[in-house]
N, CA and C atoms as a LAMMPS dump frame, in Angstrom:
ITEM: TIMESTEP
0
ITEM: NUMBER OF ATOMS
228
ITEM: BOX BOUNDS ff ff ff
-5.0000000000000000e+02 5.0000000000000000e+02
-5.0000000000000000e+02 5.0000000000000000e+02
-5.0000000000000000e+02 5.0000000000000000e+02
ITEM: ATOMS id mol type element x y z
1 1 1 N 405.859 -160.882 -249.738
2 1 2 C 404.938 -161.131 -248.655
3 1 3 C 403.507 -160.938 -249.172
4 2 1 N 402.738 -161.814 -248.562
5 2 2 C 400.853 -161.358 -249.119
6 2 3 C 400.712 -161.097 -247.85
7 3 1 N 399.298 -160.629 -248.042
8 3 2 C 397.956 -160.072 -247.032
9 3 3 C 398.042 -161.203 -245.574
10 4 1 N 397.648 -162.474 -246.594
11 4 2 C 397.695 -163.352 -245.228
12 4 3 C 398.903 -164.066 -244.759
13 5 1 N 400.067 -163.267 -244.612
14 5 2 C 401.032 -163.346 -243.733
15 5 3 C 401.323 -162.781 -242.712
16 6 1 N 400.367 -161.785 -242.808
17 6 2 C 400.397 -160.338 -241.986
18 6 3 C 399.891 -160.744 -240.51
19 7 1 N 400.251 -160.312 -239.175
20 7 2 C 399.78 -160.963 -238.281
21 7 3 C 398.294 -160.246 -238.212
22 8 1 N 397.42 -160.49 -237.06
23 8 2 C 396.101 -159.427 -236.453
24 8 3 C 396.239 -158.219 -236.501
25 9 1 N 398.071 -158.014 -235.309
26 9 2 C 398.238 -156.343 -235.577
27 9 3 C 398.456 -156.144 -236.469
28 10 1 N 399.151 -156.423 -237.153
29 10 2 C 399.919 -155.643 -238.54
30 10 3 C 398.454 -155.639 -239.309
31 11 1 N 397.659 -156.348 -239.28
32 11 2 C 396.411 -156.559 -240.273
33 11 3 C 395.381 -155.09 -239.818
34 12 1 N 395.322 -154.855 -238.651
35 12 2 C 394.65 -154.217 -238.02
36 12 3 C 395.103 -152.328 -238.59
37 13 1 N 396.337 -152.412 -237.963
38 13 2 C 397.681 -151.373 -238.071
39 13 3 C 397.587 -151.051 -239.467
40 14 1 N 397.545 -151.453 -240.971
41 14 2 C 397.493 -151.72 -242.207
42 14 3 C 396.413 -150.816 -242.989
43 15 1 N 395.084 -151.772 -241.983
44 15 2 C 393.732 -151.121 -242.443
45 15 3 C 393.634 -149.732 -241.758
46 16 1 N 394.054 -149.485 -240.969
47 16 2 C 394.067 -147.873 -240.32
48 16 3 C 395.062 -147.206 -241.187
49 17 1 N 395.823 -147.396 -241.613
50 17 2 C 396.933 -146.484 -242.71
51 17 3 C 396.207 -146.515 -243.756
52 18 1 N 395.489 -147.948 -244.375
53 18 2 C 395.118 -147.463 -245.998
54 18 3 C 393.604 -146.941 -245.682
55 19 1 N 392.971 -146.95 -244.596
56 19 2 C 391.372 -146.263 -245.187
57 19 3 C 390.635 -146.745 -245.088
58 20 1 N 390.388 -148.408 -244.534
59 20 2 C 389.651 -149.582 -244.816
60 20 3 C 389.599 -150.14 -243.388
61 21 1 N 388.742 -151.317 -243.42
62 21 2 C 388.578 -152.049 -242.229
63 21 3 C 389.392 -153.646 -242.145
64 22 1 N 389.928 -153.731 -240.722
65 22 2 C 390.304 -155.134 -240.97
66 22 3 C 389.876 -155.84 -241.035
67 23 1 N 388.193 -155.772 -240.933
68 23 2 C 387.442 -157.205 -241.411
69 23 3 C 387.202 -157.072 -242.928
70 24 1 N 387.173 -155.896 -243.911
71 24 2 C 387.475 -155.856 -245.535
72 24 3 C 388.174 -156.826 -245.629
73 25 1 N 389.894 -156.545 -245.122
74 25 2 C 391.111 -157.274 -245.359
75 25 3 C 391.211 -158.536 -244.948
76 26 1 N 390.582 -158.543 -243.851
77 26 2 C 390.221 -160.189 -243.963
78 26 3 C 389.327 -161.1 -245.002
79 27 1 N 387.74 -160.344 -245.094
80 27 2 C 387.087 -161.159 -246.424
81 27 3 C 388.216 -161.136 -247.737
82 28 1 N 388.941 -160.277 -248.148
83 28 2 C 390.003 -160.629 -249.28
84 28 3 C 391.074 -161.726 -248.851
85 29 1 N 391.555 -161.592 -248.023
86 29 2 C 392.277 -162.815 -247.256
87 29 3 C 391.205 -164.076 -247.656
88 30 1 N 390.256 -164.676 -247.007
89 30 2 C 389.504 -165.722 -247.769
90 30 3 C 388.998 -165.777 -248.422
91 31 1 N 389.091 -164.512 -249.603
92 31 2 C 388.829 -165.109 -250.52
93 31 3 C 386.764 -164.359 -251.231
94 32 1 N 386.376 -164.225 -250.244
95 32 2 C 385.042 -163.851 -250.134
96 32 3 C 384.867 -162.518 -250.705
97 33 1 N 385.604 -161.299 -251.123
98 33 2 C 385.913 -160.327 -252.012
99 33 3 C 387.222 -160.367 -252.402
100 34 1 N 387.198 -158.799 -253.283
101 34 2 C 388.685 -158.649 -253.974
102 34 3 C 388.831 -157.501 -253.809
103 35 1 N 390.008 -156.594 -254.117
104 35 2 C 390.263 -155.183 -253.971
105 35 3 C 390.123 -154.699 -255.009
106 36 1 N 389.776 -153.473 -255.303
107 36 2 C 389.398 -153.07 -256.605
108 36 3 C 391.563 -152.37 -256.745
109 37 1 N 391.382 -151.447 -257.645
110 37 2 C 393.048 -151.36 -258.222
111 37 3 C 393.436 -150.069 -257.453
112 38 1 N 392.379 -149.912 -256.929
113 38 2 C 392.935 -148.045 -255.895
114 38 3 C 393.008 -149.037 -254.88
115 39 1 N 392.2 -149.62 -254.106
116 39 2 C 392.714 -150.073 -252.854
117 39 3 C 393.759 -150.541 -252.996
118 40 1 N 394.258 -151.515 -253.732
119 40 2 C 395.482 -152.587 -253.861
120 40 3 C 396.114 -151.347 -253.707
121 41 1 N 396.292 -149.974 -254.28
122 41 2 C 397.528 -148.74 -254.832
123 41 3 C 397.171 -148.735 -253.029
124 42 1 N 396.648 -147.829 -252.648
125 42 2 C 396.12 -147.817 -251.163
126 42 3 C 397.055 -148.751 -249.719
127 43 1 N 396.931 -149.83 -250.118
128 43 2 C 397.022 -150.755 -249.281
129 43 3 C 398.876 -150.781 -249.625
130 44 1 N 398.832 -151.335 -250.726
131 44 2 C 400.626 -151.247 -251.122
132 44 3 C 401.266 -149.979 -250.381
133 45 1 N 400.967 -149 -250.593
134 45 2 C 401.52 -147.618 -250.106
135 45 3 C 401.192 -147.529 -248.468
136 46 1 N 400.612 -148.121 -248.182
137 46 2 C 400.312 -148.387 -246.479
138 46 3 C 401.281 -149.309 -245.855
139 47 1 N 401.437 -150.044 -246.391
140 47 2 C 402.21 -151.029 -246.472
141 47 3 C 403.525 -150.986 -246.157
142 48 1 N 404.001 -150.036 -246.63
143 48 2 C 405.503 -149.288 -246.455
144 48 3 C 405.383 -148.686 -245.722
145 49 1 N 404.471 -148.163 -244.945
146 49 2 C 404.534 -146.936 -243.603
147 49 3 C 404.202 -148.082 -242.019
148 50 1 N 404.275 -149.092 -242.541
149 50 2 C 404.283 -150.234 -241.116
150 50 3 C 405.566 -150.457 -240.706
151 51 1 N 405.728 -150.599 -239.091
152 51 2 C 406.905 -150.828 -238.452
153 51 3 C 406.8 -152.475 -237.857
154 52 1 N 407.372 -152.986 -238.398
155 52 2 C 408.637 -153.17 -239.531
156 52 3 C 407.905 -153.461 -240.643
157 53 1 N 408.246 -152.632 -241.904
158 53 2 C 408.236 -152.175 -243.295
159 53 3 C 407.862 -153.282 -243.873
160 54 1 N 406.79 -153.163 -244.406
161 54 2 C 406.403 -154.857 -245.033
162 54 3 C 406.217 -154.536 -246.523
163 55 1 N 406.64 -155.169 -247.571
164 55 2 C 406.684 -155.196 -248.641
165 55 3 C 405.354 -156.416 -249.018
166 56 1 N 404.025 -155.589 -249.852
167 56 2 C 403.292 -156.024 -250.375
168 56 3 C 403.192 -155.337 -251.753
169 57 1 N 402.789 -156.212 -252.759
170 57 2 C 402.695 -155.975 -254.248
171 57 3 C 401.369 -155.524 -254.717
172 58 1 N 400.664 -154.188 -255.121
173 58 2 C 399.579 -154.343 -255.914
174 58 3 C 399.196 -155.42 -257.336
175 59 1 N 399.95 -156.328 -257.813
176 59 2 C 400.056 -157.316 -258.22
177 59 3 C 399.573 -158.346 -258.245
178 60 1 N 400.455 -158.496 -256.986
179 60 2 C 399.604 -159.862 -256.21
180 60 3 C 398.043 -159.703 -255.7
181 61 1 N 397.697 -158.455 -255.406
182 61 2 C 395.861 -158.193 -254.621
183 61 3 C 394.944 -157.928 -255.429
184 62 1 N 395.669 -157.445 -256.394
185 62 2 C 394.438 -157.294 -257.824
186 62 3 C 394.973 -157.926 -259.372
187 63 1 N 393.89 -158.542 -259.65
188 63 2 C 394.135 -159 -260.724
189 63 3 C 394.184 -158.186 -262.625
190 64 1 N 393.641 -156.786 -262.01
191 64 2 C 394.032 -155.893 -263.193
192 64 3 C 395.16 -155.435 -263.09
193 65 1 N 395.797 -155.249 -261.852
194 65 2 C 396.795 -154.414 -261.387
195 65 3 C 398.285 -156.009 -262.05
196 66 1 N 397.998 -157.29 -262.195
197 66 2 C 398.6 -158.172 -262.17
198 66 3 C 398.866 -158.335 -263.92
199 67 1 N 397.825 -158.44 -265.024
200 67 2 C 398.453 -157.924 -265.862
201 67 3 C 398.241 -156.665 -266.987
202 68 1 N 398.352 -155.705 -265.815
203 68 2 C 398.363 -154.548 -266.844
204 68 3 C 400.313 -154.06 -266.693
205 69 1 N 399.77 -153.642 -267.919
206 69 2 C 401.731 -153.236 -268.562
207 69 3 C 402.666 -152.031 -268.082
208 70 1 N 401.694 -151.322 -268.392
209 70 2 C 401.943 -149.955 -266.86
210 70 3 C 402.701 -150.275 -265.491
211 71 1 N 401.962 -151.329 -265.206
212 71 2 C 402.044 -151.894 -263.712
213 71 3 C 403.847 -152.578 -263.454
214 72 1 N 403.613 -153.737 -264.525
215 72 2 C 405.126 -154.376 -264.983
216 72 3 C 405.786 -152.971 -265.38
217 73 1 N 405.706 -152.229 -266.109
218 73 2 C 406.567 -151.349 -266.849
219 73 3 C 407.341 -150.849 -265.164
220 74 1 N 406.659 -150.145 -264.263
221 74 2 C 406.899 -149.342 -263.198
222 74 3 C 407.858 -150.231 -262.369
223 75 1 N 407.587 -152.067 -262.168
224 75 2 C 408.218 -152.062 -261.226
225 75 3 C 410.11 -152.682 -261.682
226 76 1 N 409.422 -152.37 -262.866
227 76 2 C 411.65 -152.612 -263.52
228 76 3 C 412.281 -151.796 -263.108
């Protein structure tokens, strides 16, 4: 699942668990910023505390987090 699958609530619901605002998560949604590699950690781990449990990748939201080896190493 990405960011912009997420409905308003869940978008809303998301940014109150990781720390951030849902209009942040929206400018990354189009595109207009990016998450640095703590938010993506942030947001992923928020992510899992939503009802119903949504599986998002720090991977997919940041592009250091996408290929650093650490990152691959963890999710085997």
């Amino acid at each position: 699942m990405k960011l912009q699958d997420l409905s308003p609530a869940q978008l809303r619901d998301l940014a109150k668990i990781a720390g951030c605002s849902a209009e942040n998560l929206r400018h990354v949604i189009s595109g207009r910023r990016g998450l640095s590699s703590q938010m993506a950690v942030r947001v992923e781990k928020a992510a899992k505390k939503l009802k119903p449990r949504v599986l998002l990748k720090r991977e997919d939201m940041n592009a250091g987090c996408a290929v650093c080896e650490f990152a691959r190493a963890c999710r085997k």
